[in-house]
LUMKOL-375463 format. One line per field, with one value per residue (C-alpha): chain; x, y, z. Coordinates in Angstrom, 2 decimals, padded with zeros to 5 digits. Each point is the difference from the previous one (the first is absolute). Layout:
BEGIN
ch <- (A  ...)
c1 <- (X  ...)
c2 <- (Y  ...)
c3 <- (Z  ...)
This chain:
BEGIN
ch <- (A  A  A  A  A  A  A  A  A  A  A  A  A  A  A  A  A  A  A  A  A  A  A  A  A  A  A  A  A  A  A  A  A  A  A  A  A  A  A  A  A  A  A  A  A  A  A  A  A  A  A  A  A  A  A  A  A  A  A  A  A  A  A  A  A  A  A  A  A  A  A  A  A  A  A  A  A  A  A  A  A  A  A  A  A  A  A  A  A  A  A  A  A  A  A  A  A  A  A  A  A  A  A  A  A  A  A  A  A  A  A  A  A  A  A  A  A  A  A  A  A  A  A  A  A  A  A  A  A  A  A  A  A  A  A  A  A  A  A  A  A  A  A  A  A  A  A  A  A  A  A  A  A  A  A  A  A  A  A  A  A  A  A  A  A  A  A  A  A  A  A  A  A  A  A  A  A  A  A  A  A  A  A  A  A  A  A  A  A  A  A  A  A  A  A  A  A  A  A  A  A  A  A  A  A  A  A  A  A  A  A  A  A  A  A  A  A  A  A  A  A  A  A  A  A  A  A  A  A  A  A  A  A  A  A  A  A  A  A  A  A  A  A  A  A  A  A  A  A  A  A  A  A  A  A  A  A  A  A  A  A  A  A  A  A  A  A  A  A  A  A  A  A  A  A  A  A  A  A  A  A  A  A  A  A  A  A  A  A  A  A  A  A  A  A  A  A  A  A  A  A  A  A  A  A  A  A  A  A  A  A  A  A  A  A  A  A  A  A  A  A  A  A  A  A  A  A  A  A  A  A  A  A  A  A  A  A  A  A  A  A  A  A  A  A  A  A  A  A  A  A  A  A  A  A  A  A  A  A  A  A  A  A  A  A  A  A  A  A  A  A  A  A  A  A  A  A  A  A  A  A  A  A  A  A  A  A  A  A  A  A  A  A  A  A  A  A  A  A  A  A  A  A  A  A  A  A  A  A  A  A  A  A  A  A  A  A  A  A  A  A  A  A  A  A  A  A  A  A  A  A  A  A  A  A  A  A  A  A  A  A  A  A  A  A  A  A  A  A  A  A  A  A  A  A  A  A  A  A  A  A  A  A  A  A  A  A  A  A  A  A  A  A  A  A  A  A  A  A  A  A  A  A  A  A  A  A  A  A  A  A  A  A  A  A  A  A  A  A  A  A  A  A  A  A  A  A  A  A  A  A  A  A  A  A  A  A  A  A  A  A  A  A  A  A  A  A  A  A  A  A  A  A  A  A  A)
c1 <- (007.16  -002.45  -002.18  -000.45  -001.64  -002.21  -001.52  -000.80  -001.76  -001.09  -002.76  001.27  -001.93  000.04  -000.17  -001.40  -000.38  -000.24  000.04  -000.99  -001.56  -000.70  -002.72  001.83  -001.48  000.45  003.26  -000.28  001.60  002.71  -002.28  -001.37  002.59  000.41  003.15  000.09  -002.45  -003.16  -002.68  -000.90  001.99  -000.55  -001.28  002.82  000.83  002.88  001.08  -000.34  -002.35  -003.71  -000.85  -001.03  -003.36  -001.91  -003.23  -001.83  -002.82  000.97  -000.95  000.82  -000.12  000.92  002.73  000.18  -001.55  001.81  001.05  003.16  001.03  001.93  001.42  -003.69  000.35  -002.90  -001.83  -002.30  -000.93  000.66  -002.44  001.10  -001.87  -003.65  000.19  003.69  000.40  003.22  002.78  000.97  002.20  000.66  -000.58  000.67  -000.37  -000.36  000.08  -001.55  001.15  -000.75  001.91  -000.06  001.85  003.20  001.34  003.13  000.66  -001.29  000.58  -002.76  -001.07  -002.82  -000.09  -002.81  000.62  002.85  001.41  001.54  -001.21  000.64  002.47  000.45  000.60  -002.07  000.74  000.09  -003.19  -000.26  -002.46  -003.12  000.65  001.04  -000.90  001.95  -000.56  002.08  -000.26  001.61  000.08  -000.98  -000.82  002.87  -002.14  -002.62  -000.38  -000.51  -002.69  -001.75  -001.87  -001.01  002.66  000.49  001.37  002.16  001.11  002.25  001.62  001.12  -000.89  000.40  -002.89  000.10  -000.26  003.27  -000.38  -003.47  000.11  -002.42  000.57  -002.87  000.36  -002.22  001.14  -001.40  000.88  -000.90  -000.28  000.35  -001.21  002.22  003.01  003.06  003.34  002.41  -001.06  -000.78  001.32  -002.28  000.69  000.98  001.30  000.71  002.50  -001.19  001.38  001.40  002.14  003.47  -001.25  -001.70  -000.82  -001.65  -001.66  -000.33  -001.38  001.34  -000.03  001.59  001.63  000.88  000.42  000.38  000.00  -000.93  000.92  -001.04  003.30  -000.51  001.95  -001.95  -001.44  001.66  003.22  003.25  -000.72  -002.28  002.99  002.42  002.17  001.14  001.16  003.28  002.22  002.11  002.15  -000.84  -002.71  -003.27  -003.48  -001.17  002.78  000.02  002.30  001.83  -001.89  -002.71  000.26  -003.25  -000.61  -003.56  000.63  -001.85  000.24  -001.08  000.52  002.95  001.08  000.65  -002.28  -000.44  001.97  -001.28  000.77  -003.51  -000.93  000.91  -003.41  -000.57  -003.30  -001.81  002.01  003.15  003.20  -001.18  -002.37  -003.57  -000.39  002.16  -002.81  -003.27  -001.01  002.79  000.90  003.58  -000.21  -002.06  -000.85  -003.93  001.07  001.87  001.12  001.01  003.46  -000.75  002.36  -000.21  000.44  -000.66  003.12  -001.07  -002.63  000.55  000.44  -003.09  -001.98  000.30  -003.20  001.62  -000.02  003.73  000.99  000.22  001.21  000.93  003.00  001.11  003.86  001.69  -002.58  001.48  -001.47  -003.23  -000.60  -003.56  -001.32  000.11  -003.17  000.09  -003.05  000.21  -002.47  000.94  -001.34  000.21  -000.69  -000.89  000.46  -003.30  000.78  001.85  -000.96  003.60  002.88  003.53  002.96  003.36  001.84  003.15  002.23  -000.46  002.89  000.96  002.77  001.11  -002.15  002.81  -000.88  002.47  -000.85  002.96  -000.46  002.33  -000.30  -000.25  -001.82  -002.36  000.24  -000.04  -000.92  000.39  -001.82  000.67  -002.34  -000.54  -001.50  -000.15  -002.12  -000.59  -002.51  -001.01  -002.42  -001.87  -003.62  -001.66  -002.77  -002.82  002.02  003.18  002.95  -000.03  003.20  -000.09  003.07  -000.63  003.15  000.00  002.30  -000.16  002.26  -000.44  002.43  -000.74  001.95  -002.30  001.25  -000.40  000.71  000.04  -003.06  -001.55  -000.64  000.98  -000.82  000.41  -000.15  000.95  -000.75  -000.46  -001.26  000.18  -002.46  001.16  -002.27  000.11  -002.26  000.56  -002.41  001.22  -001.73  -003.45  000.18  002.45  002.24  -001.46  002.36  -001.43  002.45  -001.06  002.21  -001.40  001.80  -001.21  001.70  -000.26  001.93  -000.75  000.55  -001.67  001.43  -001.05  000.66  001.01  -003.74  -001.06  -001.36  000.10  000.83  -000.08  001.32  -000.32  -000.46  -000.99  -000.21  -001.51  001.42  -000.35  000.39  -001.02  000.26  -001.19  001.60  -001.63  002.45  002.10  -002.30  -001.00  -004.02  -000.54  001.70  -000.51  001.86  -001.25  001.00  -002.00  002.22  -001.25  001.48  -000.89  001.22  -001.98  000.84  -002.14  000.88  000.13  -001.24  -002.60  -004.21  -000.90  -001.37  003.73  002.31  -000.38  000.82  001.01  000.77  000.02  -000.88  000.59  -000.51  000.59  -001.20  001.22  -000.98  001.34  -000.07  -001.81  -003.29  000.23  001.11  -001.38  001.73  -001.61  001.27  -001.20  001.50  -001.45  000.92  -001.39  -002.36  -001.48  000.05  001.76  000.84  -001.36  001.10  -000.26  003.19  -001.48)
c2 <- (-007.77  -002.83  000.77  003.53  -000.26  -002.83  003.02  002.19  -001.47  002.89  -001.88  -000.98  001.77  003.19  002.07  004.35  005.98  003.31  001.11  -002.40  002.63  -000.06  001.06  001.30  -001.97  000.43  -001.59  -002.44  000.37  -001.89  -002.15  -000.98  -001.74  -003.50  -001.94  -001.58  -000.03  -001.43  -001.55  003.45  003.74  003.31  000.36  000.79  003.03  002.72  003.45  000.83  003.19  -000.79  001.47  003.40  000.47  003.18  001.37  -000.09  -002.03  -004.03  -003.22  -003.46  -002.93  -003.30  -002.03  -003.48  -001.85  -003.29  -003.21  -001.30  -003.85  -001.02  001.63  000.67  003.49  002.36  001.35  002.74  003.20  003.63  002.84  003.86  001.52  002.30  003.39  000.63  001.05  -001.61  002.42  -000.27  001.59  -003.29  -003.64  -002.14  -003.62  -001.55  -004.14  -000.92  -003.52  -003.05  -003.40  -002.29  -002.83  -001.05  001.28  000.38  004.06  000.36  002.08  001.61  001.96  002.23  000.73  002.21  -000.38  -001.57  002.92  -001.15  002.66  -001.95  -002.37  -001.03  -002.62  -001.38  -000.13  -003.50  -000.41  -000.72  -003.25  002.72  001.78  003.61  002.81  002.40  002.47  001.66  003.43  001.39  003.03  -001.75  003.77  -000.83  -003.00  002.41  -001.15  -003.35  001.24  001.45  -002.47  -003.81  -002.85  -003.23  -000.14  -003.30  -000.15  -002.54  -001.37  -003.00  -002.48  -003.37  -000.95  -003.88  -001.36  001.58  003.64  000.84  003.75  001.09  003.53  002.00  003.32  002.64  002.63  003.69  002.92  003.48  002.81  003.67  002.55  003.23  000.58  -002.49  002.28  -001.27  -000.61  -003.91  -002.36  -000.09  -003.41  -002.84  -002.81  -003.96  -002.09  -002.02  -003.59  -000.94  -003.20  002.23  001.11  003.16  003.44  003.22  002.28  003.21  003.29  001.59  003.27  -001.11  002.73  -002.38  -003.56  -001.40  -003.61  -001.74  -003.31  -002.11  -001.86  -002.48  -002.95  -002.69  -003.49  -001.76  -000.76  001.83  003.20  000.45  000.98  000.83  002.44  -003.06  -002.07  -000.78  -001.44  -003.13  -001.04  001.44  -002.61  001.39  -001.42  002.72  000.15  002.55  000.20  003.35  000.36  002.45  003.18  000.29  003.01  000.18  001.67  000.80  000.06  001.43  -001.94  -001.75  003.44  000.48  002.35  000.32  -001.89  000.14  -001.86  -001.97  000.49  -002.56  -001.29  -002.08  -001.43  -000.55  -003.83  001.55  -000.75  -003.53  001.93  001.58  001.23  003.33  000.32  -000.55  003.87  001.75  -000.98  000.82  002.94  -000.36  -003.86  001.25  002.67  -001.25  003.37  -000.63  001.05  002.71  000.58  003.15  -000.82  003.23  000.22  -003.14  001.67  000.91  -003.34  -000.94  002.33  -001.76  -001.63  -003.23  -002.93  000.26  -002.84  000.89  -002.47  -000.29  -002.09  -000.61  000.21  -002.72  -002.78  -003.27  -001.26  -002.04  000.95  001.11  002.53  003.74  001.31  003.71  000.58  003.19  003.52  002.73  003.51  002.11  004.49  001.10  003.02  001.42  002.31  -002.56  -003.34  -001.08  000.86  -000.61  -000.33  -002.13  -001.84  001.36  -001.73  -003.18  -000.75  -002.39  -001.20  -003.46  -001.68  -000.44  -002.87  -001.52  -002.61  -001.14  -002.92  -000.48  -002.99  -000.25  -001.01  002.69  -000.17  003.00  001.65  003.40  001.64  002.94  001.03  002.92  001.54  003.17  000.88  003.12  000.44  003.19  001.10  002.67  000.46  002.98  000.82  002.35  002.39  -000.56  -002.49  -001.64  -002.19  -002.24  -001.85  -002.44  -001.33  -003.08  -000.83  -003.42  -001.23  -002.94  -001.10  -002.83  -002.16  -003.71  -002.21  -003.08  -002.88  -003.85  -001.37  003.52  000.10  003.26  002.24  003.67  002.98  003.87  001.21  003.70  000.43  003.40  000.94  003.51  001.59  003.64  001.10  003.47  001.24  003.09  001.46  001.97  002.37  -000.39  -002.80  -002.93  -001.98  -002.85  -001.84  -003.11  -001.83  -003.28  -002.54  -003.21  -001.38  -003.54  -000.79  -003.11  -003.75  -003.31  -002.17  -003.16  -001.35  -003.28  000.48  000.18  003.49  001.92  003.51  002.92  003.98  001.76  003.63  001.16  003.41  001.71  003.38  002.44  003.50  002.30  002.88  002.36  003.26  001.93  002.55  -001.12  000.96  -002.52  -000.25  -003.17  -002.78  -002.93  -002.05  -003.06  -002.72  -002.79  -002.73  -003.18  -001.72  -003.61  -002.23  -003.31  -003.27  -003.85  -003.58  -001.88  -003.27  000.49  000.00  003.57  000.04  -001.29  002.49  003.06  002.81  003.67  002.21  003.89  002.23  003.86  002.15  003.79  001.55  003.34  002.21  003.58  002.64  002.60  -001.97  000.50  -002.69  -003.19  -002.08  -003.29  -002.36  -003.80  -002.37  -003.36  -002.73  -003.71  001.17  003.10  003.61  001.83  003.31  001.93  003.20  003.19  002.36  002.61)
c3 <- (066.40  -001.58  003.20  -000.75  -003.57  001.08  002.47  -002.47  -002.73  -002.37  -002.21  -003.79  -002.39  -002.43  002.56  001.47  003.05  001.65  003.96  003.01  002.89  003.80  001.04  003.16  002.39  003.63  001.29  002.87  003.57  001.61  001.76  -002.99  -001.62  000.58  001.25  -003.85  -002.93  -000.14  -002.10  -001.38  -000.62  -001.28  -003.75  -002.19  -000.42  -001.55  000.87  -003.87  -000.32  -001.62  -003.47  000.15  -000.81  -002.25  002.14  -003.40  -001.32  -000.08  -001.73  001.20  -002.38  001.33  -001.99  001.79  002.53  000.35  002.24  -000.43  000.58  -003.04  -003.45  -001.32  -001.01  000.75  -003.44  -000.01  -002.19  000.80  -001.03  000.29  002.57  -000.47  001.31  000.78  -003.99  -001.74  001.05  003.91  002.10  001.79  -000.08  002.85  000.42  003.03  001.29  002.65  001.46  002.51  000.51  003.31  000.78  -001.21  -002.92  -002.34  -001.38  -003.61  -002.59  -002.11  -002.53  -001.84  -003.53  -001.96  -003.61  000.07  001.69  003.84  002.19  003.39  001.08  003.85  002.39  002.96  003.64  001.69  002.56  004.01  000.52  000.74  -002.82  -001.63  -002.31  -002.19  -002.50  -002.54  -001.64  -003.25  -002.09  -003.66  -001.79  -002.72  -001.49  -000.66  -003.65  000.75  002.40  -002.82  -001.79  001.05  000.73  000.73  004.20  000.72  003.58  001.74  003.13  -000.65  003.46  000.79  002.83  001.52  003.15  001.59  -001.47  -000.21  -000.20  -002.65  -001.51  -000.37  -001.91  -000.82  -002.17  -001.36  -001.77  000.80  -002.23  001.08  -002.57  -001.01  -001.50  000.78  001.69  -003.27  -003.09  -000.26  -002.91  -003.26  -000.18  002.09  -002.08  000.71  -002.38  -002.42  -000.06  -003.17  -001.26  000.19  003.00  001.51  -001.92  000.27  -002.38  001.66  -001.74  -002.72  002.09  003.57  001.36  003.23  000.57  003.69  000.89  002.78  001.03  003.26  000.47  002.84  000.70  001.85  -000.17  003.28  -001.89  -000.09  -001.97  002.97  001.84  -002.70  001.69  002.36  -002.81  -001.00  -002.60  000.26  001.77  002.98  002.04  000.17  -000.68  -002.46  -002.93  -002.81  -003.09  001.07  003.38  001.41  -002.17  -002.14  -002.03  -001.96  -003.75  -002.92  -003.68  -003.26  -003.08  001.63  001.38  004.17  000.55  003.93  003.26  003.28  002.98  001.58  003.50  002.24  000.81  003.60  000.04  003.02  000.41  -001.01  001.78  001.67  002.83  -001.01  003.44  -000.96  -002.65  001.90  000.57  -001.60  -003.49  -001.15  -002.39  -003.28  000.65  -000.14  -002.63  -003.14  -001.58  -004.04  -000.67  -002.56  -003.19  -001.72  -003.98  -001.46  -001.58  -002.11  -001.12  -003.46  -000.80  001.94  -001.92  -003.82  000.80  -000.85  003.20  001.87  001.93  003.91  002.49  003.69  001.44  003.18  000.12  002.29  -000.03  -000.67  -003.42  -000.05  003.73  000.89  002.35  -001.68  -001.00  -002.38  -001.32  -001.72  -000.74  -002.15  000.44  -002.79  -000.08  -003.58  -001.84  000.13  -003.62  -001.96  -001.65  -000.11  001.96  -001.69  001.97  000.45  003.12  -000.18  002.75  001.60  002.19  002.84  001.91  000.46  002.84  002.76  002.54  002.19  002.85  002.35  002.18  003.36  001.39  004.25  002.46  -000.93  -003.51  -002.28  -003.47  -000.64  -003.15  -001.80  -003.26  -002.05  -003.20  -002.00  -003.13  -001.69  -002.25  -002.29  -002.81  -001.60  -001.39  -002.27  002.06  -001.02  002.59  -001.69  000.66  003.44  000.91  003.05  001.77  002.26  001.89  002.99  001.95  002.32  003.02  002.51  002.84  002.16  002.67  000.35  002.63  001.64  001.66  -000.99  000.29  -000.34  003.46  -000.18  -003.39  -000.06  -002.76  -000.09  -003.44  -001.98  -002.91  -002.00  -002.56  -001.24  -002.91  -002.01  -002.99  -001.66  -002.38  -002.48  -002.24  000.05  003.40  002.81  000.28  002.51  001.64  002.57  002.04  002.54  002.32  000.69  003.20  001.13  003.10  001.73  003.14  001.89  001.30  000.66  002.84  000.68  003.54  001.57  001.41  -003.29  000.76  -003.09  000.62  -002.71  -000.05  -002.69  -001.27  -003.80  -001.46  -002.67  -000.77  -002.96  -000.48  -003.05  -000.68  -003.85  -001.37  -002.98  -000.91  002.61  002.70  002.27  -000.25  001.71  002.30  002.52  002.26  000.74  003.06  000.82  002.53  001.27  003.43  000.90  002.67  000.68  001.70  -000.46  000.62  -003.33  -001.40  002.79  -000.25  000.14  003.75  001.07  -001.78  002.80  -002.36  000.66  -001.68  -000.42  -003.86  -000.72  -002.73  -000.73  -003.34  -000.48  -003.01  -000.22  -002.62  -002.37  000.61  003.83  002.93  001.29  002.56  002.14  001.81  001.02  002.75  000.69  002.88  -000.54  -002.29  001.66  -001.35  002.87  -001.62  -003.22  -000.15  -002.34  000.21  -002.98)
């Protein structure tokens, strides 16, 4: 419905994470929660677990201190830290943030060098005010962290007389010295931008290539909600040429090189009622994970130290339509004995892209989508260890039923998408094999009464599970399930003090596997916490 992306106005802009914590705050009693919400509620907050920390010496260096009212971006200069040495066994960045008032969500992001290490969105603010902060594990950009950069930081904001929350953001880095757990990337690399495009000129001795991409679709318009659009003739207010499926790829030299299917983002507006969003975000809205591409098999055509032209699509956007931003890094291993590193790409091998959308026309009108994609990939290189052949195959599914009524009084969604990746690496030493089943779920409606109270259910889930043979042992694996519930109620079209909301938020982030068990639990009712609880 036209209502529902007016309420969730991501900001325009070229837009930017890691993990969102609680501090586990005590949880209120039943007395204590009020009959609807008030001026003020809880500070946001997600069952996510907080970055593991080293107990060895530290370093904190601060990257950005900034106010944010318009599209100024924030411009500053990083130095490495003193004392902490330049090898360290983890980085972690942390933002610290305030905003009070009334305010739109925003997107952001935080680049050093070029290189986006942060990108993440911003909760909406009571009239007294909140604070947030958001943690994430940035060891991988190590190289960047090396020597000084240029910082550029952004959330994009629009301040005036009606929305006059101001976004202040402080932001820091902290260095732990020691030895990182996995061998870090020697370089992390950005695209250059060239008149035919984008290229990269990685080492002449890569022995692995991984991109990363930050696929987000946002801006207030329909790509904001993509996975609700659909494709003529059936009447909706968001149309698409072939409907909702959206699948993010990458190429070499005109080459597919990588699919993936993006997360379906819900910013802290989303789905026409921000007060699902005010304490608990739905998964990954304050932590905007890259979808990661491993390219290795391209890389002995990478490694002629000539530029190769890389680009990002998004598959299923209508032409000319804004609203998908992909800003792309490129991590790179070397061969520490060789100066070059031959090799060849020796399959490269998809399916057709199958997407079908049927409409059924009712008084609940329906579409029904079903997508998928396959792509193998495979190639060697002649390491200094001898020849090292990695496949990479990906496999991609999405079914979803949309429905509604005319007028979209009534608008409702039950989606899956599959994300289904395996590597194998032969050559030097027991054969690795890493498999990783990746599901996205969205089940929910909006219904919009005769009362014009606007009432909204939904659930989302973020699954994956993992798992790593060498030698066809199993040496490492994880299981990961992080569901969001929501269920809120407000009279539209209404001032604030007259739209007597309710509304209840849950989350449940479960991690199990090699590295051990964590489990918590958050509840909130009109804005209070009522329950946070630790199962591991």
């Amino acid at each position: 419905m036209r209502r529902r992306i007016v309420m969730s106005m991501v900001a325009v802009a070229t837009l930017v994470v890691g993990a969102l914590f609680g501090t586990g705050a005590a949880t209120a009693q039943a007395a204590d929660v009020p009959a609807e919400f008030g001026t003020d509620w809880h500070d946001p907050v997600t069952a996510a677990p907080p970055v593991d920390r080293p107990h060895t010496k530290s370093c904190r260096v601060t990257l950005a201190d900034a106010r944010f009212r318009d599209f100024t971006p924030y411009r500053g200069a990083y130095t490495p830290p003193e004392g902490c040495g330049d090898r360290w066994s983890k980085v972690v960045l942390r933002l610290d943030g305030e905003v009070k008032g009334r305010q739109y969500d925003r997107l952001g992001h935080l680049h050093v060098g070029g290189v986006e290490i942060l990108r993440t969105s911003t909760p909406e603010p009571s009239p007294d005010g909140i604070a947030w902060h958001v943690e994430k594990d940035v060891t991988r950009y190590s190289d960047t962290f090396r020597t000084a950069q240029d910082v550029e930081m952004l959330i994009g904001n629009v301040v005036d007389d009606t929305y006059t929350g101001v976004i202040d953001v402080h932001v820091t880095l902290t260095f732990y010295a020691g030895r990182p757990s996995a061998p870090v990337p020697d370089r992390v690399l950005t695209l250059a931008g060239t008149p035919a495009g984008t290229t990269l000129t990685t080492p002449r001795n890569s022995e692995r290539v991984v991109a990363e991409v930050y696929a987000t679709g946002s801006g207030g318009g329909c790509e904001e909600f993509w996975y609700l659009t659909v494709a003529d003739p059936a009447p909706y207010s968001c149309k698409a040429d072939r409907g909702p499926y959206r699948e993010v790829q990458i190429s070499v030299d005109g080459r597919i090189a990588g699919i993936a299917a993006p997360f379906p983002n819900v910013w802290t507006g989303g789905w026409s009622n921000p007060f699902l969003w005010y304490v608990v975000p739905a998964p990954r809205a304050f932590d905007v994970r890259p979808i990661e591409y491993d390219l290795t098999p391209f890389a002995g055509l990478l490694n002629d130290g000539r530029p190769h032209r890389v680009e990002v699509s998004v598959a299923g956007v209508p032409a000319d339509r804004p609203g998908w931003s992909a800003p792309v890094n490129v991590l790179v291993w070397r061969d520490p004995h060789r100066a070059q590193v031959p090799g060849a790409l020796t399959e490269d091998r998809a399916t057709d892209l199958a997407d079908s959308s049927t409409f059924t026309p009712g008084a609940e009108n329906r579409v029904r989508t079903e997508a998928g994609h396959r792509l193998a990939v495979s190639g060697y290189l002649d390491t200094s260890h001898g020849r090292v052949t990695t496949t990479v195959t990906r496999t991609l599914a999405h079914t979803s039923v949309h429905r509604w009524t005319d007028g979209e009084a009534v608008d409702g969604l039950d989606a899956t998408w599959t994300d289904d990746e395996a590597v194998a690496v032969v050559g030097h030493g027991p054969a690795r094999t890493s498999r990783t089943h990746r599901t996205y779920t969205m089940d929910g409606a909006t219904t919009l009464g005769a009362d014009d109270r606007l009432r909204t259910v939904l659930t989302l889930g973020d699954r994956a599970s993992a798992v790593t043979r060498e030698g066809g042992r199993r040496t490492a694996w994880s299981r990961l399930d992080d569901t969001y519930s929501g269920d809120a109620t407000y009279t539209v079209d209404v001032p604030r003090d007259q739209r007597h909301a309710v509304g209840t938020s849950a989350e449940r982030y479960r991690l199990l596997g090699s590295d051990g068990c964590y489990d918590r639990s958050l509840t909130t009712v009109q804005g209070v916490l009522t329950e946070d609880r630790s199962r591991c």
